[in-house]
N, C-alpha and C positions, 0 to 999 in steps of 0.2 A: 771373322775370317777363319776359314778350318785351315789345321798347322798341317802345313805341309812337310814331311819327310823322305828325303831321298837318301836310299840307301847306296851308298860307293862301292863297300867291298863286305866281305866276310874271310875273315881266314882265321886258321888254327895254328897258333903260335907255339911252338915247342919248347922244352927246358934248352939252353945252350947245350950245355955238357949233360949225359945220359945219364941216367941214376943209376949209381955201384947197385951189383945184383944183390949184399946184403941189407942194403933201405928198398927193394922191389916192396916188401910189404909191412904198411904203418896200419896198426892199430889205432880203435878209435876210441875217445874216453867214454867210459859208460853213462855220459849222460844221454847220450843218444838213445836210450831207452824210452823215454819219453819226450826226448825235442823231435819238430815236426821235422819232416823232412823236405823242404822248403829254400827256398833263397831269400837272402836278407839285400834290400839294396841301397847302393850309398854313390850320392850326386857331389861333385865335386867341379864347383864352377871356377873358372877358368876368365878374368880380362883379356884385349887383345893384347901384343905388344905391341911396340914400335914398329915393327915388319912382319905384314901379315904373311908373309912368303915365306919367312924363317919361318913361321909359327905353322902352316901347313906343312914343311919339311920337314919340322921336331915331329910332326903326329905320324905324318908319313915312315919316318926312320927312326926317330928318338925313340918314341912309344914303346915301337915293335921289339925293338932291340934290347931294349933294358929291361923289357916286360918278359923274352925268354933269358938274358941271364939273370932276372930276380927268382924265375920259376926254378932253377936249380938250385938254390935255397929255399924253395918252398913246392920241393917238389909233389906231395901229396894232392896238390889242388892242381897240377896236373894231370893228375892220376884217374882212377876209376873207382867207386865204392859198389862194393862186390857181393856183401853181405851181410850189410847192415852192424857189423864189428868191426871192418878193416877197410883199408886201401888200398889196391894194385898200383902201386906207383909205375905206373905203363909207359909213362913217357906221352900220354892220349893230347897232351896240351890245351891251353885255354882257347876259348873264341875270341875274338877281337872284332869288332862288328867296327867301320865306319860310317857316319851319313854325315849331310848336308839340308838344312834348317833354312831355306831360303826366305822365307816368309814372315821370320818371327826374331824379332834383336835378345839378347839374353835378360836386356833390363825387364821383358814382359815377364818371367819369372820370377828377378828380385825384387822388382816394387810391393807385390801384395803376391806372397806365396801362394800359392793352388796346391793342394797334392793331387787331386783330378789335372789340373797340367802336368804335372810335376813327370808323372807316368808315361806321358808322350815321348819322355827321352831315356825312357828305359827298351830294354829289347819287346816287340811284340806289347806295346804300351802296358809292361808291368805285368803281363799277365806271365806268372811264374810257372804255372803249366805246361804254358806252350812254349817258357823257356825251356824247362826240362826236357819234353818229348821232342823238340825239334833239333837240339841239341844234346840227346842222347846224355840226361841227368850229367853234364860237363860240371864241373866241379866250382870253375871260374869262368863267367860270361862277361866281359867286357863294351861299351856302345860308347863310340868316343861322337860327339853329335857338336858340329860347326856350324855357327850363326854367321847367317851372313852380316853381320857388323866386325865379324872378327873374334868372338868371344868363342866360349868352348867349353861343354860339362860332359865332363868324364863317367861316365854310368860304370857300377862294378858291382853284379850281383855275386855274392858267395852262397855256396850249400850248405845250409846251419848245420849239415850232421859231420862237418869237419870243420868249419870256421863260425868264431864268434866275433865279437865287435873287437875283441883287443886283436884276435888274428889279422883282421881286417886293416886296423889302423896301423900295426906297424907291418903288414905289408906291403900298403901303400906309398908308406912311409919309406918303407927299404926299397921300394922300384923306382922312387923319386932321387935316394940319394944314389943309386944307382943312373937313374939318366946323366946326372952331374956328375958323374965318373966316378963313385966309390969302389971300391975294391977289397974293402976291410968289414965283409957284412960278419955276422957275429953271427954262430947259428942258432937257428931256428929251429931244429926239431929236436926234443928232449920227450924221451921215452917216460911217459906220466902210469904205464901200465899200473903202477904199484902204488898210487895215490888210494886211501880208503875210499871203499863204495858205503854211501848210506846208506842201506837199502830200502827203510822204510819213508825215508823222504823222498824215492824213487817213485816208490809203488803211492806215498798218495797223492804227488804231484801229478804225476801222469794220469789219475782218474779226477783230479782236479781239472787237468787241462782236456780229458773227455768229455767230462763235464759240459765246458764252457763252449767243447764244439758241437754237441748237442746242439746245446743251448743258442747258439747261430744258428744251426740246423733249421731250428725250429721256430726262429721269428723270423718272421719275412723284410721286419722294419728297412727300410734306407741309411747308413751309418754314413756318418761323415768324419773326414778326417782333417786336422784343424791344429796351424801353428801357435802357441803359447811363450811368448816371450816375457820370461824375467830376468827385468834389468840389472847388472853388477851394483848400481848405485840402490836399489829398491831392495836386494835380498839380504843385506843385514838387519834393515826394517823386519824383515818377514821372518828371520831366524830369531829374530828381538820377543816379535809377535808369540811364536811358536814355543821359544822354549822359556817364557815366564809361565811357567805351573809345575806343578808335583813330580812328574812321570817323567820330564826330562831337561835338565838344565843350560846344555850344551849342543840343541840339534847342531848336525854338519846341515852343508848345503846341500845333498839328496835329500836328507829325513826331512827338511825343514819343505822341501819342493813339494816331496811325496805326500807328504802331511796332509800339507794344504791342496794338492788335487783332491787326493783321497777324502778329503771332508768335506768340501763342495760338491764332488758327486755326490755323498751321500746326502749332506743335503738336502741337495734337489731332490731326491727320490723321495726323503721324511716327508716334503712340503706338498710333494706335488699331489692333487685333489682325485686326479684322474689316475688312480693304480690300477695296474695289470695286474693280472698272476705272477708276471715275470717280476714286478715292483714291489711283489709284495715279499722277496727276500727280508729276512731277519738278519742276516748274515751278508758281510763282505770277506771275499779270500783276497788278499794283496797279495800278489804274488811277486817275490822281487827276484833275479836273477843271482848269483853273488861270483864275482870273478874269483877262482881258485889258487892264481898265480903267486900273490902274496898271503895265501891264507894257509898252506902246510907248512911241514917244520923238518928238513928246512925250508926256504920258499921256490918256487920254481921262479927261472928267469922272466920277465915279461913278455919277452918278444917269442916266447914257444908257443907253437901253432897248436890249434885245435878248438874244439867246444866246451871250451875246458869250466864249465860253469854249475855251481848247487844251486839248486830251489829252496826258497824257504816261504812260510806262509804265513801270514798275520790276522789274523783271527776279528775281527773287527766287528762291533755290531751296529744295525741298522737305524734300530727302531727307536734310537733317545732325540729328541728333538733339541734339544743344544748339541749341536757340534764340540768338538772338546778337542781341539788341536795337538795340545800338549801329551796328552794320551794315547791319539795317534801315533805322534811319534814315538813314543814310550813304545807300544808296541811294534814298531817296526826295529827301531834298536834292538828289542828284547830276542826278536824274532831269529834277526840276522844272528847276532850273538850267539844263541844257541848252536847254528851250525856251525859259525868260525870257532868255537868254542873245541868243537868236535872236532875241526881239522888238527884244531893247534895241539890238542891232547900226543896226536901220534906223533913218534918219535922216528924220523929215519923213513916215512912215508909205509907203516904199518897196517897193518889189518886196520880196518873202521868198524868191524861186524857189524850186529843187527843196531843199529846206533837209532834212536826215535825223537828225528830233529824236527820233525813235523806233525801238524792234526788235520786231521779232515775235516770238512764241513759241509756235509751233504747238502743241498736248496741252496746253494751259498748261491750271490754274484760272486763273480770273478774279474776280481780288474790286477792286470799285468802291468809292471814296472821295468824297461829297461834303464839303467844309466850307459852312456858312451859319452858321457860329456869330459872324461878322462883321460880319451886316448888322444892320439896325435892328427886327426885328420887336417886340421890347419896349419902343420909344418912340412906338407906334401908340397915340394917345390924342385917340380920338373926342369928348371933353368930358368921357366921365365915368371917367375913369381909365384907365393903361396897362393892358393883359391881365397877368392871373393868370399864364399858363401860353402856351406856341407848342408847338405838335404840330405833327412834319411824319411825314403818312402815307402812303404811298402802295406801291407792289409793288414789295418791294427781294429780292434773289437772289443769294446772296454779296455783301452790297455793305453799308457805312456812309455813314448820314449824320449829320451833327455840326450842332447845334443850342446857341445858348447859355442855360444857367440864367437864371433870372430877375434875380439879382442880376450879370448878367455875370463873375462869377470861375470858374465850374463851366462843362461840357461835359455835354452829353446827347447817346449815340452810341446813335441808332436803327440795330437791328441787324440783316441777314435772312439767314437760313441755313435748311438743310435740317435740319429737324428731331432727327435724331439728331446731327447736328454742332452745334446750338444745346444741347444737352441736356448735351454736353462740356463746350463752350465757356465758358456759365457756372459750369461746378462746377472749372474750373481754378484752381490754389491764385492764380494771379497774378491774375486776372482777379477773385476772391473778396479779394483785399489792397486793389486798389486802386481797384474801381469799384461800386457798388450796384445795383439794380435796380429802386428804388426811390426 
């Protein structure tokens, strides 16, 4: 059956109250240098209540309303980016799309996730393009999408070169406790201008991430993108697993996650009979994101908006045919360390100068690592209860991102690869021990 969607409305939701003329214009952190400028999107499902008719009128009026006084605490993402350094805090407001899903109950998403469905309930099905140009690069695009059983997934695309996944989740976070009447929100914008720039971890992540779009460019393959579930009760087995060796005694639950992606893709690549040019990398670049917030001295608050995130890169080689877990992680510790290392050096948010937190690795693959499995997306409770389920969808390319289960003890590592390396990937015996797909 093809999913039918009916669109309700569309409108431009404005800040309550108008932004003082001296926040008109926020600066944007320098990481923007190299992040795409793209939208990142996050699904937030929704049961019915007891009265679907309350539950139509919270969308109808609740939504609308808390969604423009949250925007005056986050006014930037109503604004406009102007030139690629700043923000016109304009007052431009966010879109708020509604539809209606006649055809389709919500359990057809949660039983066996799709991210090929998944897309249907984002604006213009996920195509971030023709969010952008249809919506005049709008900073926050909104698609609040009703099943007729009554359920409900909240779509919230943001523009990476002002929001990252912590912006995201507590400002989801603050629009929910705002539906419930809060009035005590804490603010959200702290002037980060004077955080050190690395600069050479700038310059070689961004010819990293050149690289790698090349490198898409130029294979025509089919990618698939593919949910990964590790269970709360399975990951201290797998941190067990990971950190008895040399290189690392204590992984956390990322290193121990990342680890173990990172070395079954490789892997598959060492084993497989049939090499490409592209497979015949020597080299993997790991790329991991690292949130800034608690990484200066002092630290910045959590809940401050922006892309506030360093690159760092972990050097990984291809070609040894035993996999080495423990070393893995070794190096992604080592990696990360290096640039927290660097932040925590400055005192008072200080110069960082020419600081060389990073290496290149030309021929490399490249496989990208987000974590979000930190932030608050499952305390988002609009009045009528937290979400079911957080899907984060969006065009991933060798790359993880890491979301938390519902009860917080699990991992969910949305996964993208090329099709034939996804088809490995999963039927690896480690990969089948310790993660679902389901």
């Amino acid at each position: 059956m093809e999913m039918e969607i009916k669109m309700i409305s569309t409108e431009i939701i404005k800040p309550f109250s108008p932004t003082p003329p001296h926040l008109k214009t926020h600066q944007l952190f320098y990481s923007n240098q190299y992040a795409p400028d793209d939208y990142f999107p996050l699904i937030l499902f929704y049961s019915s209540p007891q009265s679907q008719n309350e539950f139509l009128v919270s969308t109808d009026h609740l939504l609308k309303t808390s969604l423009s006084k949250t925007l005056t605490y986050y006014y930037p993402l109503a604004g406009q980016i102007m030139d690629g350094v700043s923000t016109e805090c304009n007052d431009r407001g966010a879109v708020f799309i509604e539809t209606q899903i006649p055809n389709k109950v919500m359990s057809d998403f949660l039983q066996k996730p799709d991210g090929n469905l998944l897309k249907h309930l984002l604006p213009f099905n996920g195509d971030l393009q023709e969010i952008s140009t249809t919506y005049q690069a709008a900073n926050l695009v909104i698609q609040v999408n009703n099943f007729g059983c009554g359920g409900k997934a909240i779509s919230i695309c943001f523009r990476h070169l002002i929001a990252d996944a912590s912006t995201a989740g507590n400002f989801v976070k603050t629009w929910a406790e705002v539906a419930r009447g809060a009035d005590d929100i804490k603010d959200v914008i702290v002037d980060y201008t004077s955080i050190p720039r690395l600069y050479e971890s700038i310059a070689v992540v961004k010819s990293v991430y050149q690289q790698q779009r090349q490198h898409v460019s130029n294979v025509s393959r089919e990618r698939v993108i593919k949910r990964f579930v590790f269970d709360g009760e399975k990951i201290p087995a797998l941190r067990e697993k990971i950190g008895n060796g040399p290189h690392l005694d204590r992984p956390t639950r990322f290193e121990a996650i990342s680890a173990f992606i990172l070395g079954a893709f490789m892997a598959i690549n060492v084993s497989t009979e049939e090499e490409t040019d592209e497979l015949k990398a020597t080299k993997l670049a790991a790329v991991i994101a690292i949130n800034l917030r608690n990484k200066t001295n002092p630290p910045l608050p959590p809940q401050c908006i922006g892309n506030l995130v360093a690159p760092t890169i972990a050097n990984l080689p291809m070609e040894k045919k035993i996999i080495d877990y423990n070393e893995i992680a070794g190096k992604l510790r080592e990696s990360v360390r290096k640039v927290v290392d660097e932040y925590k050096k400055i005192k008072e948010h200080g110069d960082g100068g020419e600081a060389v937190v990073v290496e290149g690795f030309p021929k490399s693959r490249v496989f990208t690592i987000s974590d979000w499995s930190r932030f608050p997306y499952y305390e988002c409770d609009f009045g009528w209860g937290k979400p079911i389920w957080v899907a984060k969808v969006e065009q991933m390319d060798t790359a993880a991102g890491f979301l938390s289960t519902r009860d917080g003890e699990g991992v969910e590592a949305w996964i993208g690869l090329p099709k034939e390396e996804m088809d490995k990937f999963e039927q690896h015996h480690d990969v089948l021990a310790f993660a679902s797909s389901n």
